[in-house]
C-alpha positions as CSV (number, residue, x, y, z in Angstrom):
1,X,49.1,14.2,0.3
2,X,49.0,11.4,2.9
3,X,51.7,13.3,5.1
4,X,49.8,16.9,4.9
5,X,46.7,14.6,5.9
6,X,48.8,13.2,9.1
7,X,50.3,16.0,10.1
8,X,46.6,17.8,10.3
9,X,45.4,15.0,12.1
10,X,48.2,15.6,14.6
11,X,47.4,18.9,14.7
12,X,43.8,18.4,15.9
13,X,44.9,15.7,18.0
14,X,47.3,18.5,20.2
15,X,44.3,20.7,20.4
16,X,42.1,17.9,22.0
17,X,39.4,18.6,18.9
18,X,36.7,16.1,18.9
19,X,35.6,14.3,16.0
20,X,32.4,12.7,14.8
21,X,33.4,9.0,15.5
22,X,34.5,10.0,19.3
23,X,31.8,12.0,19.5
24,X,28.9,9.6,18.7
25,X,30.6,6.5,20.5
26,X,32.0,7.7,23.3
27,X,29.7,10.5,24.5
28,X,26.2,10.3,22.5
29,X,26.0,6.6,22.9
30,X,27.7,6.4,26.5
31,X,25.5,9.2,27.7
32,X,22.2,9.4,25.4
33,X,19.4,7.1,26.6
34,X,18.5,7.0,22.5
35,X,14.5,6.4,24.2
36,X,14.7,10.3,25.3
37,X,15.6,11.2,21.5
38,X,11.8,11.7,20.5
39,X,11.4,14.2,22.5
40,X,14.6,16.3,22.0
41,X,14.3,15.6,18.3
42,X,11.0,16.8,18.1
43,X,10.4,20.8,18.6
44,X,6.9,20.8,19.4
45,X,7.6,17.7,21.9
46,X,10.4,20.1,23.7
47,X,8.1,23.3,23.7
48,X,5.6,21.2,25.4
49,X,8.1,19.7,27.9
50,X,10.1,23.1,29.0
51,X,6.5,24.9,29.3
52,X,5.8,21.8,31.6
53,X,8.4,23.5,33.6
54,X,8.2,26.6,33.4
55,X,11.1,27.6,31.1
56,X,10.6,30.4,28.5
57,X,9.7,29.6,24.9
58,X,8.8,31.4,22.0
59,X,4.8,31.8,21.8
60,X,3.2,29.5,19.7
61,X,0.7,30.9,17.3
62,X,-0.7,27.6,15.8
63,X,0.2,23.8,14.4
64,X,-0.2,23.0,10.8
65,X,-0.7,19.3,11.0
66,X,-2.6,18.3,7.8
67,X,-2.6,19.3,4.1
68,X,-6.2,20.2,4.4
69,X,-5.4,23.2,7.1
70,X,-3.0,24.3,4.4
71,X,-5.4,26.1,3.3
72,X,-6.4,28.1,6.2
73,X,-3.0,29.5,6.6
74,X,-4.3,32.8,5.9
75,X,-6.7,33.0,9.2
76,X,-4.1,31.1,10.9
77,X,-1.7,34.2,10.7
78,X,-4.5,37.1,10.3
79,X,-3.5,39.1,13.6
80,X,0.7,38.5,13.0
81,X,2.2,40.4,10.8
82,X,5.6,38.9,11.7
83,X,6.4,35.1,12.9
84,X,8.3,32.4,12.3
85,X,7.8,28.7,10.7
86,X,9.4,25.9,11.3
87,X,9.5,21.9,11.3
88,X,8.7,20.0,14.3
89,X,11.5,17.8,13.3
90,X,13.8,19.5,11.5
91,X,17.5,20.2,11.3
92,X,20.1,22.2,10.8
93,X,18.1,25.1,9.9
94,X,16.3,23.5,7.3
95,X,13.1,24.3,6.7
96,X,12.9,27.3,9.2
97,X,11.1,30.6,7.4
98,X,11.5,34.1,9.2
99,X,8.7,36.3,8.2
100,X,9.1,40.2,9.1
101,X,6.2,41.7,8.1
102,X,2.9,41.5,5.8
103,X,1.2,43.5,3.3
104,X,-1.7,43.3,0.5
105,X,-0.5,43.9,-3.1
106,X,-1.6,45.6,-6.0
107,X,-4.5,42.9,-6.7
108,X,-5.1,42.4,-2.6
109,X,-3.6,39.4,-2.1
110,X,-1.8,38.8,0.7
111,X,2.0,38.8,0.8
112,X,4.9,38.4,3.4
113,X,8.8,39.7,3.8
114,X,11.4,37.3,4.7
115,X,14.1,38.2,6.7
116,X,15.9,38.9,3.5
117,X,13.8,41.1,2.3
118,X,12.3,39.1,-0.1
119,X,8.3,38.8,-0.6
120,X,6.6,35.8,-1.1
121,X,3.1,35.4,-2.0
122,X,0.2,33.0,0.4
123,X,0.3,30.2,-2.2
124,X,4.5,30.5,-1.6
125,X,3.9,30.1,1.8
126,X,1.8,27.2,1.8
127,X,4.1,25.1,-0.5
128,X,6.7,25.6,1.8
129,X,4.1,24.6,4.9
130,X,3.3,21.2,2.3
131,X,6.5,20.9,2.1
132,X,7.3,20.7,5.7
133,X,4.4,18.5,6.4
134,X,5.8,15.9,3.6
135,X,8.9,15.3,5.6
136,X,11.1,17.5,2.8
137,X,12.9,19.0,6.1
138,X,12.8,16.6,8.7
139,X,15.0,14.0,10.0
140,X,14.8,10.7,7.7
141,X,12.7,12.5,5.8
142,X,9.5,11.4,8.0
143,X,6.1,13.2,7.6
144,X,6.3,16.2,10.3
145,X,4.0,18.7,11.6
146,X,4.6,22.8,11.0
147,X,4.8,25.2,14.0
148,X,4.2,28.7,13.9
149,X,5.7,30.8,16.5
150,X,6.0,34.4,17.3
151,X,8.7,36.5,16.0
152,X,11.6,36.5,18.2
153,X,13.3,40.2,18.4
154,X,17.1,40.5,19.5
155,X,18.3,42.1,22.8
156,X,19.4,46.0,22.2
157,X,22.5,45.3,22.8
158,X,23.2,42.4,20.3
159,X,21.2,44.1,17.4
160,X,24.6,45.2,15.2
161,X,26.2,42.3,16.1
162,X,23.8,40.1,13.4
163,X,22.5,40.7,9.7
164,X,18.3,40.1,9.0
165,X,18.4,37.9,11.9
166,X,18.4,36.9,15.4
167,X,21.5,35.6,17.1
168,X,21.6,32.5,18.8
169,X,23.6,31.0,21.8
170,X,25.0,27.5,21.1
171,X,25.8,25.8,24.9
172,X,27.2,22.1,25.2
173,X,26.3,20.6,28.6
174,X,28.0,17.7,29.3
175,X,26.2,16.2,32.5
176,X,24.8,18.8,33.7
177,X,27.8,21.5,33.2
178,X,27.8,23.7,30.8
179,X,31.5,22.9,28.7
180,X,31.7,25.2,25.4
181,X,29.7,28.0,24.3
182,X,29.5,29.6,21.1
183,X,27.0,32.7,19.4
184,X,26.0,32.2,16.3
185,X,25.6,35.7,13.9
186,X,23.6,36.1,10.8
187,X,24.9,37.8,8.0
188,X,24.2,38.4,4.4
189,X,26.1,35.5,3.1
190,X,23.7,32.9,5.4
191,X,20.9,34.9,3.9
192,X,20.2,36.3,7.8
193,X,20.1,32.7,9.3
194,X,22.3,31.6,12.4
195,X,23.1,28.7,10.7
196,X,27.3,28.2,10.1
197,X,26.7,25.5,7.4
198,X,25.3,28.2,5.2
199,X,27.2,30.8,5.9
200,X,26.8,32.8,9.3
201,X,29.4,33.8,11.8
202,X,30.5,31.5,14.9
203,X,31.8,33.7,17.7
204,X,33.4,31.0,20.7
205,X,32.5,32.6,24.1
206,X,34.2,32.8,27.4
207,X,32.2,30.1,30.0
208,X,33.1,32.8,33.0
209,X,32.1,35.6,31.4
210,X,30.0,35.4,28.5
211,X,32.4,37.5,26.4
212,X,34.2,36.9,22.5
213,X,37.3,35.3,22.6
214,X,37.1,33.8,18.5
215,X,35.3,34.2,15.6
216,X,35.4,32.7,12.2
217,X,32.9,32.5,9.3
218,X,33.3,29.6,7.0
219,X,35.9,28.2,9.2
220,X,38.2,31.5,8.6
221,X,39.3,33.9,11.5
222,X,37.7,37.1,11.0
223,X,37.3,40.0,13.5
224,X,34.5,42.1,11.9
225,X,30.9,41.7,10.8
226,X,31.1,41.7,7.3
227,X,28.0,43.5,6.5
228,X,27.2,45.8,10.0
229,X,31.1,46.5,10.0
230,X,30.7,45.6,13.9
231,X,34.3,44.6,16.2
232,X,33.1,41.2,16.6
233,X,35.8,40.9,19.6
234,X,34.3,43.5,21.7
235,X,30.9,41.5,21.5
236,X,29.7,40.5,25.5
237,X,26.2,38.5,26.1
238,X,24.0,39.7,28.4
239,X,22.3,38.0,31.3
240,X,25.1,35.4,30.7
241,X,24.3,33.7,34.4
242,X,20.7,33.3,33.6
243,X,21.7,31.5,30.0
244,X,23.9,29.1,31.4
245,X,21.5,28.2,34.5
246,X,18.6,28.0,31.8
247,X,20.8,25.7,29.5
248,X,21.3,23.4,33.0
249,X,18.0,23.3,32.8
250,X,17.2,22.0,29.6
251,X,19.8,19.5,30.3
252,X,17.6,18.7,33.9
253,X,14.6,18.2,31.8
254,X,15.9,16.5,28.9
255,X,18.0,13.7,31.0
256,X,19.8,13.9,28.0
257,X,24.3,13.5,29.4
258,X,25.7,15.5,25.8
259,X,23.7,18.0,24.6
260,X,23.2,21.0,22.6
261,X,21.3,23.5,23.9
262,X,20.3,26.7,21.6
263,X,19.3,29.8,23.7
264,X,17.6,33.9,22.4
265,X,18.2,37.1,24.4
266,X,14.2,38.1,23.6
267,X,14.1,42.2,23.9
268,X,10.9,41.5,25.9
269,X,10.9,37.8,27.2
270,X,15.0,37.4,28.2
271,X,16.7,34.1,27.8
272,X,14.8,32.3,25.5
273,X,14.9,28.3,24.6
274,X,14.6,27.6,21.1
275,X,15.4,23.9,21.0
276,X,17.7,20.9,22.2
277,X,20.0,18.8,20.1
278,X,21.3,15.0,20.9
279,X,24.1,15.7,18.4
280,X,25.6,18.8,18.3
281,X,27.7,19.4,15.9
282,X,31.3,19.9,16.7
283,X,32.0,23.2,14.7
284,X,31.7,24.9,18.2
285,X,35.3,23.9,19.0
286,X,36.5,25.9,15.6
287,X,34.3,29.1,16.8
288,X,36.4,28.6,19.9
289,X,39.6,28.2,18.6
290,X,39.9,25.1,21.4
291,X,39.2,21.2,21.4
292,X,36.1,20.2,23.6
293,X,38.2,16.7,25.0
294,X,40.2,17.9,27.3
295,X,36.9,19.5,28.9
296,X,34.8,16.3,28.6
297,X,38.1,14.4,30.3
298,X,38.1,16.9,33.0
299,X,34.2,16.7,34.1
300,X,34.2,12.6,33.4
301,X,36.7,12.5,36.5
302,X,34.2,14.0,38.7
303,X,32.1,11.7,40.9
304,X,28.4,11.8,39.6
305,X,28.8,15.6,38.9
306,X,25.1,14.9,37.8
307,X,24.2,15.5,41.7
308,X,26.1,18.6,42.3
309,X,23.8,21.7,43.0
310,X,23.7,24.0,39.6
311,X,26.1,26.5,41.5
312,X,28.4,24.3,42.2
313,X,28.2,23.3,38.4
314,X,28.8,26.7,37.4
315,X,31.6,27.5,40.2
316,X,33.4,24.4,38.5
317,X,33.0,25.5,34.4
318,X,34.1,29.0,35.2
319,X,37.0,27.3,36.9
320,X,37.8,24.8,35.0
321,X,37.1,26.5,31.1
C-alpha cells in the first residue's frame, strides 16, 4: 500500500501537478492580499465591481435579501419565464437553481422547469431562496443574500457539446497571464450542471488556440459526450482571444495574483463573466492531462510580468503553454 502510494506521488511529482498544500502556501498566500477576498468571494460584490468597469455580466433581475421578500418571489419573477438563482456567496455550485421555463398548473398555481426537466412548485422555490438566505450554501455557512439573474443561453456552436446546461470556461491567471484553461460540460450524470465534483465533463483547452486537447469525466479519459454522443476532441471555443483578454481583465480588477476566472459564450451577449475564485481548484490540471508548476515556475521568473501590456501577456502564454 505505502509503495503504490509513493510511487503515485512520484508520478504527479514528474508531471509538475500541483497540490492543495503548494497551492494555498505558495501561491494563494504569496499572491492573495486575503483583504481583496470579500469581494471575489462574494458574487453580487464582483457583478457590481466588473459592471464598474464595463465588463459583461449576466443581467440581474432582482436581490432576495430578507425572509420577508420571500414572499414576493412571485412578482419578483412575473415577466421571466426562465432565469437563474444563485448564492451571493456560494461555492462550488452549491446552491445555484437553473430555471428554463414557467407554467400555471391544473389548480393555477405557478410552477417552474429546472434544467432537468423537473418542475417545482412557488413554495419549492422559496425554500430553496430561505435556504440560501440562511447560509445553507454559502461559505462558513454565513447568512447570504439570493441573486436572480437572467438565463444565460449557449453559443450555437457549443450547444451539442453540453447536456440541460450551459458550458463554462475555467481560466487560471497567474499574475496577470492566463496559465491553464479548461471547459466545463454538463451532462446527465451532473444533472446539467458544469460542476466536475458532481459529475460533468472537464475538457483541458489549448492556451494558443482555444481548442480540446483532454477530456475526462470523473477523473477518467473519455472522448465522447455521453448523452449528446458529441467527439469531444473536435470541440474549439469561439471568440477564444476575447475570453482570455476578458479573464486578464478580471484579474486587472480583482488585484487578485492566482485566480480562477469562470467565463459564458452568451448567443446574444458574447464572452460573459460569471464569477472569480481565490481558490481554484486544481482538477483543471487532470482536464488537461498536464501539471500547472512548471507554468507557475515559468511566469515567476519573469520580471514584474504584472506591468507587461496584455498582448504581450498573451504573446508569452501562447508561447510558453
Amino acid at each position: 500500500m505505502i509503495a503504490l502510494w509513493w510511487r503515485r506521488w512520484l508520478s504527479l511529482k514528474s508531471q509538475g501537478v500541483l497540490g492543495m498544500n503548494r497551492r494555498n502556501h505558495h501561491y494563494i498566500s504569496r499572491y492573495n492580499d486575503r483583504a481583496l477576498y470579500p469581494t471575489v468571494d462574494n458574487k453580487l460584490l464582483t457583478k457590481q465591481l466588473a459592471l464598474e468597469f464595463g465588463l459583461t455580466t449576466p443581467e440581474l433581475i432582482g436581490v432576495v435579501d430578507n425572509q420577508h421578500d420571500v414572499r414576493s418571489l412571485a412578482e419578483l419573477l412575473a415577466k421571466h419565464s426562465a432565469f437563474c438563482i444563485k448564492p451571493a456567496k456560494g461555492s462550488g455550485g452549491k446552491g445555484i437553481l437553473v430555471i428554463t421555463d414557467s407554467r400555471l398548473s391544473d389548480n393555477n398555481s405557478l410552477e417552474f422547469c429546472k434544467s432537468s426537466g423537473e418542475w417545482l412548485s412557488l413554495a419549492a422555490l422559496q425554500r430553496h431562496v430561505s435556504n440560501i438566505l440562511a447560509g445553507l450554501f454559502s461559505l462558513g455557512g454565513a447568512t447570504d443574500v439570493a441573486m436572480v439573474e437572467s438565463l444565460l443561453r449557449p453559443e450555437s456552436s457549443l450547444e451539442n457539446y453540453s447536456f440541460q446546461g450551459v458550458p463554462d470556461i475555467r481560466v487560471i491567471v497567474f499574475r496577470g497571464i492566463p496559465v491553464m484553461a479548461m471547459i466545463r460540460l454538463a451532462c446527465s450524470a451532473s444533472h446539467g450542471k458544469a460542476n466536475l465534483h458532481q459529475g460533468a465533463i472537464g475538457v483541458g483547452l489549448d492556451i494558443h488556440s482555444g481548442r480540446a486537447i483532454n477530456a475526462v469525466q470523473n477523473d477518467d479519459v473519455i472522448d465522447v459526450h455521453p448523452d449528446t454522443g458529441v467527439d469531444l476532441m473536435s470541440l474549439s471555443v469561439p471568440h477564444w482571444d476575447r475570453l482570455l483578454e476578458l479573464a486578464m481583465a478580471c484579474q486587472e480588477i480583482s488585484g487578485l495574483g492566482y485566480l480562477g476566472v469562470d467565463l459564458v459564450i452568451d448567443q446574444h451577449a458574447g464572452p460573459t463573466l460569471l464569477e472569480l475564485n481565490a481558490r481554484p481548484g486544481l482538477s483543471i490540471q487532470i482536464a488537461n492531462g498536464a501539471g500547472l508548476i512548471p507554468r507557475l515556475k515559468a511566469i515567476e521568473l519573469i520580471n514584474k510580468p504584472e506591468l507587461m501590456s496584455r498582448s504581450s501577456k498573451l504573446d508569452f502564454a501562447r508561447a510558453h503553454f
